[in-house]
N, C-alpha and C positions, 0 to 999 in steps of 0.2 A: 761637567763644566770644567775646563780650565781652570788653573789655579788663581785665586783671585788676590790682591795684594790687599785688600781691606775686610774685614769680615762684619757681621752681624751685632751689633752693640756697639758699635765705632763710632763716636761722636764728634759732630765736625761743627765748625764756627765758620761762615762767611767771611772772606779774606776783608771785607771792606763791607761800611755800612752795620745795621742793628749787629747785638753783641748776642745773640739769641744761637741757641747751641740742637743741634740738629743728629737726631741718633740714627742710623742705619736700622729698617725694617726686616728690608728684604731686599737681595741680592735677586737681578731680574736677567734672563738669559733669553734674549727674542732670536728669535732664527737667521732673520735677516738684520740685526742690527749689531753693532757691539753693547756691550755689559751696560748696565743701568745699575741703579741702586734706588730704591724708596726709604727718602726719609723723612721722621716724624720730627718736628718740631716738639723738644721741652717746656714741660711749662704755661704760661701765658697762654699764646693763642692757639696750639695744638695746633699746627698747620701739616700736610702732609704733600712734602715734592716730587717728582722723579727726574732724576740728572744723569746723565752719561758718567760711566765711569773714569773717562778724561778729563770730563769737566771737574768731577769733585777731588781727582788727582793734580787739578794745577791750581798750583800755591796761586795763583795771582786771583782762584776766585773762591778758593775752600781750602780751611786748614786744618788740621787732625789735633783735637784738642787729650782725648784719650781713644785708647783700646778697650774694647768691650768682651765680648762672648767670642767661643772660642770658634770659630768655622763651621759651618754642617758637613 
């Protein structure tokens, strides 16, 4: 895999709307697609996403609250 600009334990907050804080699982590498990432919802309602790694890199809809674990 490519080197990835976010790693595994990275937690992110939705740029806009609920204030609920979302950890990186698992860094996802599809053959045909670019990078994804699965993440788990903290806390409360333990929801589980999967987002393009564009998406969760632009500020206007994900924000990086901390750094987590260190890369595989």
């Amino acid at each position: 895999m490519a080197k990835c600009p976010v790693n595994i334990g990275d937690t992110f907050q939705k740029a806009q709307g609920l204030s609920s804080l979302w950890v990186i699982e698992r860094i996802i590498e599809f053959p045909d697609l670019p990078l994804h990432v699965r993440l788990n919802e903290k806390g409360g309602n333990e929801r589980t996403v999967t987002v393009a790694l564009s998406a969760l890199l632009d500020p206007r809809q994900w924000n990086l609250v901390s750094s987590g674990a260190k890369a595989e």
